[in-house]
C-alpha positions as CSV (number, residue, x, y, z in Angstrom):
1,X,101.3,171.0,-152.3
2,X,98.9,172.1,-155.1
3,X,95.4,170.1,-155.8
4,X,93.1,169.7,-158.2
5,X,90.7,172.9,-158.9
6,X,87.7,173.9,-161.0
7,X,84.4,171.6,-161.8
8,X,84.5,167.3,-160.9
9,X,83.0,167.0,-164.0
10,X,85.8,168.0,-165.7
11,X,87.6,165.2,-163.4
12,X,85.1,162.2,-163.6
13,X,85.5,159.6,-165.6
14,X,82.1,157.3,-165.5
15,X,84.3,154.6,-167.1
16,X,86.2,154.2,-164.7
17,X,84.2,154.6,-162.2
18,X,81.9,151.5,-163.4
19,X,85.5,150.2,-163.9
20,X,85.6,150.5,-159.8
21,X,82.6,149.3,-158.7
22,X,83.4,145.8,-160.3
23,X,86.8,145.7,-158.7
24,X,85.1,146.0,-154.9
25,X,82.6,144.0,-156.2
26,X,84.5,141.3,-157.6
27,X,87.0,141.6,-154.7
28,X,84.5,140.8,-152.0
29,X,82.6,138.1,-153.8
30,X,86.4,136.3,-153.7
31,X,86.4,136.5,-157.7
32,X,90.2,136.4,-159.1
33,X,90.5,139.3,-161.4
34,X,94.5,139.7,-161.6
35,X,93.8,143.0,-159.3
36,X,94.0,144.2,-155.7
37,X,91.6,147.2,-156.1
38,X,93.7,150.4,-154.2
39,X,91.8,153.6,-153.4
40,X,93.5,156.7,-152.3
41,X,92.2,159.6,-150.8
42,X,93.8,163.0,-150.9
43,X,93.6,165.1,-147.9
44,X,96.0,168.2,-148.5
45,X,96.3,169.9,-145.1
46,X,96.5,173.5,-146.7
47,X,93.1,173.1,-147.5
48,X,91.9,172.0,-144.0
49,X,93.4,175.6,-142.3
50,X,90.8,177.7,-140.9
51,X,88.3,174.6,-139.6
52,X,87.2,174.8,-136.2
53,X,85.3,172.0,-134.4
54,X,83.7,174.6,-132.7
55,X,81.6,174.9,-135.9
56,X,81.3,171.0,-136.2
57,X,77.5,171.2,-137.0
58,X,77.8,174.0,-140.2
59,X,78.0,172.2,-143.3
60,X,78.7,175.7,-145.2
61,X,81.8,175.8,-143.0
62,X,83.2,172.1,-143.9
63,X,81.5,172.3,-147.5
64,X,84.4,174.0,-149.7
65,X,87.1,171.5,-148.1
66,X,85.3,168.4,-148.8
67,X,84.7,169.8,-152.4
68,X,88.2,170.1,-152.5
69,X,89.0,166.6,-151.6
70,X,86.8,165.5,-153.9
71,X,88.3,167.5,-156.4
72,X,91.8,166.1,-155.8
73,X,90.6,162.3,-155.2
74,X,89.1,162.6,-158.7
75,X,92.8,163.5,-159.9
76,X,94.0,160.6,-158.8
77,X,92.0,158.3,-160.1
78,X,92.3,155.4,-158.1
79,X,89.8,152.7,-157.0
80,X,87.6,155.1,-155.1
81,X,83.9,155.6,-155.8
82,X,83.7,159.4,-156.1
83,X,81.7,160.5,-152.4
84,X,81.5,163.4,-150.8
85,X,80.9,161.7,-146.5
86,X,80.2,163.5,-143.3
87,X,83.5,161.9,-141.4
88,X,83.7,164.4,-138.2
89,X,81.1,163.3,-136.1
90,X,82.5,160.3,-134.7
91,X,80.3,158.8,-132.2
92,X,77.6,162.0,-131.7
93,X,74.6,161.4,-133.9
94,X,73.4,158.1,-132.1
95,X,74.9,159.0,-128.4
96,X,73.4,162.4,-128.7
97,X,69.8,161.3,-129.5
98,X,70.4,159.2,-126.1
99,X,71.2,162.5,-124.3
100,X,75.1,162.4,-124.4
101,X,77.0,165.3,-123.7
102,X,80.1,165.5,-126.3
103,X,83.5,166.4,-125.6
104,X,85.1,168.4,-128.2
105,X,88.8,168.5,-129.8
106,X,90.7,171.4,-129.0
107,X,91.2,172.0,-132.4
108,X,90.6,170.6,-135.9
109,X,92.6,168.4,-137.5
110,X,94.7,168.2,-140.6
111,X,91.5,165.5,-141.6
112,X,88.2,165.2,-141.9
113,X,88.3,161.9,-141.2
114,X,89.3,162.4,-137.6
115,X,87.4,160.8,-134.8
116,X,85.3,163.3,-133.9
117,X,83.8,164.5,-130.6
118,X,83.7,161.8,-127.9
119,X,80.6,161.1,-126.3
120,X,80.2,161.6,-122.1
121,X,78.5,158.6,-120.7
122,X,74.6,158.9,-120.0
123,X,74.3,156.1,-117.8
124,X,75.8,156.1,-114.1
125,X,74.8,152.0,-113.7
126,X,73.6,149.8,-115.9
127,X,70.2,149.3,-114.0
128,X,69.1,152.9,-115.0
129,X,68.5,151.0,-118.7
130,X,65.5,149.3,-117.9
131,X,63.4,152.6,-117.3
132,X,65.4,153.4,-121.1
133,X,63.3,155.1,-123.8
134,X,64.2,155.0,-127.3
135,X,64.4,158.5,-128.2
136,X,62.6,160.0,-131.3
137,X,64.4,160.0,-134.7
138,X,64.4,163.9,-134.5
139,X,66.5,163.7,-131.9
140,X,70.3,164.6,-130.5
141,X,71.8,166.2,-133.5
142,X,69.9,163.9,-136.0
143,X,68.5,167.5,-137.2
144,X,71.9,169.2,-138.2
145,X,73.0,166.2,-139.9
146,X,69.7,166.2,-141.7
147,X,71.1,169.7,-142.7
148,X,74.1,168.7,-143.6
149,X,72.9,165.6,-146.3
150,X,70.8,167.8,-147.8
151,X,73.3,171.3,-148.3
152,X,75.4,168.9,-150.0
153,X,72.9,166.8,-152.1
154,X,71.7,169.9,-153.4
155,X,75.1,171.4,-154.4
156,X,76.9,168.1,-156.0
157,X,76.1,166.3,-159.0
158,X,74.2,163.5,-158.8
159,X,77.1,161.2,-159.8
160,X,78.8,161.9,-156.0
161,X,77.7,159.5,-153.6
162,X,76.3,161.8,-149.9
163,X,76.9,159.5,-147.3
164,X,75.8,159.8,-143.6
165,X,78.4,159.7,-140.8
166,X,79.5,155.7,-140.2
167,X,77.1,154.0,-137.9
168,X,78.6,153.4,-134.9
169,X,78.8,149.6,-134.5
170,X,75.7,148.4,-131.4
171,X,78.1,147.7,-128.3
172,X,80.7,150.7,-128.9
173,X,77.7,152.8,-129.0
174,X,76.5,150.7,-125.7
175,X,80.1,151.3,-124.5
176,X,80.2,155.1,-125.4
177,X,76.8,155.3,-123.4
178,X,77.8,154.1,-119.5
179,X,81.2,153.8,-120.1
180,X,84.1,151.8,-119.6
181,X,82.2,150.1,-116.8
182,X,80.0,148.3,-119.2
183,X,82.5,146.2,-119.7
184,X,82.3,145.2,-116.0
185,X,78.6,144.9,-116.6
186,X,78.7,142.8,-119.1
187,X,79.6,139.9,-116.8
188,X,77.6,141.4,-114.1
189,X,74.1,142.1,-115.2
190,X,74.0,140.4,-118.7
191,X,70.5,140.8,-119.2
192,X,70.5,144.4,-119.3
193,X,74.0,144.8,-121.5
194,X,71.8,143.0,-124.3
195,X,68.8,145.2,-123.7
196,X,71.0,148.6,-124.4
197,X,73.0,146.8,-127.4
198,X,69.9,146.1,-128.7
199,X,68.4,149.0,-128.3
200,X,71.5,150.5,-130.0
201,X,71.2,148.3,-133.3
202,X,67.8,148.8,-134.1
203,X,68.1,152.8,-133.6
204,X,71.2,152.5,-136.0
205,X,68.9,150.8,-138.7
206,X,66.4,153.1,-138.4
207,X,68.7,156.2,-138.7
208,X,70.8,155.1,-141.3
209,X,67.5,155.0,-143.6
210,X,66.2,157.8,-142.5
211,X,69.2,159.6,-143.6
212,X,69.7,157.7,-146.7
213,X,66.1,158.8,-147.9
214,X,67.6,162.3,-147.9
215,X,70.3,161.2,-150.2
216,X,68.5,159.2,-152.3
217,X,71.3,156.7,-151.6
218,X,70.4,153.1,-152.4
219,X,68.8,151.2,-149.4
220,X,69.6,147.9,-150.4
221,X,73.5,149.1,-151.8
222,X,76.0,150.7,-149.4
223,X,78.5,152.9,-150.2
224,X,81.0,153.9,-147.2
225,X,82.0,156.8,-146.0
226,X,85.9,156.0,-147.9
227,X,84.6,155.3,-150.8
228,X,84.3,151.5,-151.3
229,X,81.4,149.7,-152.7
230,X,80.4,147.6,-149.6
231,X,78.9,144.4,-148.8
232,X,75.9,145.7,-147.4
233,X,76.5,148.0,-143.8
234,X,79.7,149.3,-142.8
235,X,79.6,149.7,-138.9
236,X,82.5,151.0,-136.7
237,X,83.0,148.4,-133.6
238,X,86.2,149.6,-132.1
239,X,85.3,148.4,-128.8
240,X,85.1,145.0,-129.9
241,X,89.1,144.5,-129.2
242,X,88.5,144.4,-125.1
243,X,85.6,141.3,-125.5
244,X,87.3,137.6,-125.7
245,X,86.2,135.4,-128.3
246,X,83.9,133.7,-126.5
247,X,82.3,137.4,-125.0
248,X,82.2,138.2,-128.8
249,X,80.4,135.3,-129.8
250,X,77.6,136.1,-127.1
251,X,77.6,140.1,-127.1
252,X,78.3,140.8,-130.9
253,X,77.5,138.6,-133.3
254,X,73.7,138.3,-132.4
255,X,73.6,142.0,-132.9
256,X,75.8,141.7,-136.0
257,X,73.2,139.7,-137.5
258,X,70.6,141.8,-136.5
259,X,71.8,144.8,-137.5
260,X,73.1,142.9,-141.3
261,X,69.3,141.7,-141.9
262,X,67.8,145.2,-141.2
263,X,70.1,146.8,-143.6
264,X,70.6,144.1,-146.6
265,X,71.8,140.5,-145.6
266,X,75.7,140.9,-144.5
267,X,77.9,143.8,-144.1
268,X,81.0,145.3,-142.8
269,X,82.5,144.8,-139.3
270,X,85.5,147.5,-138.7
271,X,87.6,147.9,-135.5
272,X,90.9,149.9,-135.2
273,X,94.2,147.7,-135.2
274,X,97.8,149.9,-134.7
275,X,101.1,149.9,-135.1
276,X,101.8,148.4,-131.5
277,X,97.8,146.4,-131.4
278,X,97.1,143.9,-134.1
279,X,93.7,142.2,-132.2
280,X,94.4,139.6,-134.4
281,X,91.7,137.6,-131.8
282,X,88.5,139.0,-133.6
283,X,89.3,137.4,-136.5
284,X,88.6,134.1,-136.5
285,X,85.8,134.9,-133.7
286,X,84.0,136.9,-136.7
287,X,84.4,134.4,-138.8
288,X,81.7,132.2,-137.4
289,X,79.3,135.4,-138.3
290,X,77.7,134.3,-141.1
291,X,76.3,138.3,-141.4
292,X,79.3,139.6,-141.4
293,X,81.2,139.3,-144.8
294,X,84.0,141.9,-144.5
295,X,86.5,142.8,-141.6
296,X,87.7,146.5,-141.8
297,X,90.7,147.4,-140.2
298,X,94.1,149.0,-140.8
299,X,96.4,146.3,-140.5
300,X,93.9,143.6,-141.7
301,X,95.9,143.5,-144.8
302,X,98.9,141.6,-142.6
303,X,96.4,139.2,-141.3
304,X,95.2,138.5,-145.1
305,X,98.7,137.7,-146.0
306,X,99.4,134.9,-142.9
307,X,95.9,133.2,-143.0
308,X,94.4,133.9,-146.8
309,X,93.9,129.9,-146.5
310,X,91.3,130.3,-143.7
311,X,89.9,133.3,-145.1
312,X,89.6,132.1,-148.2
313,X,85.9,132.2,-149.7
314,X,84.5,133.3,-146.1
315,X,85.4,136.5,-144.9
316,X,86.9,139.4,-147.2
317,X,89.5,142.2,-146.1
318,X,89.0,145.6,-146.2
319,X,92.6,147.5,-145.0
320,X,95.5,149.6,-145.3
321,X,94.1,152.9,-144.4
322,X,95.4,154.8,-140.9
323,X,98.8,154.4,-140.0
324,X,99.4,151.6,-142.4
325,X,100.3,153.6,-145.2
326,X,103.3,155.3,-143.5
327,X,104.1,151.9,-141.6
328,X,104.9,150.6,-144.6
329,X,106.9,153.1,-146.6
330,X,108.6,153.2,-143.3
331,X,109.4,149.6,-143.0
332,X,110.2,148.9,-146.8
333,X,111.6,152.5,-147.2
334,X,109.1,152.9,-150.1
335,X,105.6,152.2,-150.8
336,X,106.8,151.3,-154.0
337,X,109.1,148.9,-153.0
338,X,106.2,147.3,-150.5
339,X,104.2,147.1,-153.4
340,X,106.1,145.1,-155.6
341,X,106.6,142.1,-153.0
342,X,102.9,142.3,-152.2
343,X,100.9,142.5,-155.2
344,X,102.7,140.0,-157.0
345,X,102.2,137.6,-154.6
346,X,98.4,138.5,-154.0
347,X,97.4,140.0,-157.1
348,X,95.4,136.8,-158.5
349,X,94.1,136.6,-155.6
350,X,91.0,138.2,-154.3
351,X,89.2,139.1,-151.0
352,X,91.1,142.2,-150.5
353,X,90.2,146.3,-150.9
354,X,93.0,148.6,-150.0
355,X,92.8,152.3,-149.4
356,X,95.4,154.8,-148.0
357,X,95.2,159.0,-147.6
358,X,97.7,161.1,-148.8
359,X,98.3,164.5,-148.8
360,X,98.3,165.9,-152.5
361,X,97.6,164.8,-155.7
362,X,101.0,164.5,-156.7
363,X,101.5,161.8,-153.9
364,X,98.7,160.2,-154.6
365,X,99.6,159.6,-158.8
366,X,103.1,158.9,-158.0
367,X,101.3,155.9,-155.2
368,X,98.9,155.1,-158.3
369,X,101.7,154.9,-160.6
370,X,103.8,152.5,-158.8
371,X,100.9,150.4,-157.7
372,X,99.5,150.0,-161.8
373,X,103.3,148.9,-162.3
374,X,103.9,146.4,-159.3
375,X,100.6,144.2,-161.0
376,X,102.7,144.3,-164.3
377,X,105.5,142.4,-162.5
């Protein structure tokens, strides 16, 4: 698998690039522009050998293969803002300025946009909240990823978006805290469940600007940590699958809104679907979030497809990233062949942003390729 070497510069294309930000744009404002923006990320795994989790919080270790995948994205071309984003962490910075112990991956993997360390609760009951302190925004690891932001601000150009690890949405990072018990809680001692979710979101605003003043990122523009021009904050809320609709409606979407007017209106909402677990519940229950403009999820494209009618002007799709990639070139036997039933049937459409990861840059043009021909069907 070879990639793409040498200077970005050589491989950036401003055009285009202004070229992208209109597509996301246009996409999630529901504006028909005859074009299902698709961004693909290249990940090759030969240039992931030799990282070691053990060294999570050493940017100079991480540093030459996320210039590489930088390098190789640009190649491609696709509808990817060109970022450079700190994607290992997975739940540490907030649990760890809580007091969380992390438990590490035996190894690396073939990604850096693995989930990370996972945090060991801090909480043995949910009473032990009440005597909670917020913690200093110098604290847990908040330092190292200071570090990090600014070792890559100063060595890309200013063209790359930085972007901090992706907030942790305010009742995973509740959940990650005192466990899978809090779910118990939840119905049991109410009261205090909101405290620490709230707790959670307001600490999430506050460090999220904080880091964004060392990458002189935009505070009122958001661009995630896959490259996509967002509606305002992308937060991960993968425990929102285990809450019913009703649960959601009390737990989440106060916090949602909370968390959306802090950082700029509305934003992202993303929780994990899979091959064999759709969740196709927290659909329609994040619907009635007036804050929350975008539902992120891998097989969020599938619900687009069955219910674009009642998603129609309200709630946009981001998708197809994760397993859904392979699930399709499985199931169609090409991605080519998936493509050209999908995009002419959505293509003058809107309220949809794709992205996938492949693993070189000759993957990723021929993917391109077949997607620039399946809109000229």
């Amino acid at each position: 698998m070879s990639g793409a070497a040498g200077d970005p510069a050589d491989l950036y294309d401003p055009g285009h690039t202004t070229l992208v930000r209109q597509r996301h744009q246009q996409a999630f404002a529901w504006q028909p522009q005859g074009w299902i923006p698709l961004g693909i990320h290249v990940v090759n795994p030969e240039h992931m050998s030799g990282l070691e989790y053990e060294r999570w919080l050493e940017p100079e270790h991480f540093f030459a293969a996320q210039y590489q995948v930088l390098c190789d994205t640009l190649a491609v071309g696709s509808d990817l803002l060109p970022i450079v984003a700190i994607n290992h962490l997975g739940e540490a910075v907030l649990s760890s300025m809580l007091g969380a112990e992390q438990f590490m991956p035996d190894i690396m993997g073939a990604t850096l946009q693995d989930v990370g360390p996972a945090p060991l609760p801090v909480f043995s009951s949910i009473e032990q909240v009440a005597q909670m302190e917020k913690p200093s925004l110098d604290a847990g690891i908040v330092p190292q990823v200071e570090r990090f932001l600014t070792y890559y601000r100063q060595r890309l150009p200013e063209w790359v978006h930085v972007v901090a690890p992706m907030p942790s949405g305010p009742l995973t990072m509740a959940m990650e805290l005192r466990g899978s018990d809090f779910l118990l809680d939840l119905k049991d001692n109410p009261q205090l469940c909101h405290q620490l979710i709230e707790m959670c979101t307001r600490l999430q605003a506050e460090v999220e600007f904080k880091f964004r003043g060392l990458t002189g990122e935009s505070l009122t523009e958001h661009v995630t940590n896959f490259g996509v021009l967002g509606v305002g904050l992308r937060v991960g809320e993968d425990s929102i699958v285990n809450l019913s609709p009703s649960m959601i409606h009390e737990f989440c979407l106060p916090v949602f809104a909370l968390v959306n007017s802090l950082c700029g209106g509305v934003g992202h909402t993303h929780f994990c679907s899979l091959i064999h677990s759709r969740f196709e519940h927290v659909y329609p229950a994040l619907a009635d979030a007036e804050q929350v403009a975008v539902i992120s999820s891998q097989f969020g494209w599938e619900y687009y497809q069955e219910h674009l009618e009642e998603l129609r002007g309200r709630l946009a799709v981001e998708s197809f990233y994760g397993d859904a990639y392979g699930y399709v070139c499985g199931k169609y036997g090409s991605f080519r062949t998936w493509a050209e039933q999908f995009v002419p049937r959505f293509k003058d459409e809107s309220g949809l942003v794709l992205y996938c990861q492949v693993e070189s840059v000759e993957e990723g043009r021929r993917v391109w390729e077949s997607w620039q021909q399946a809109h000229q069907i």
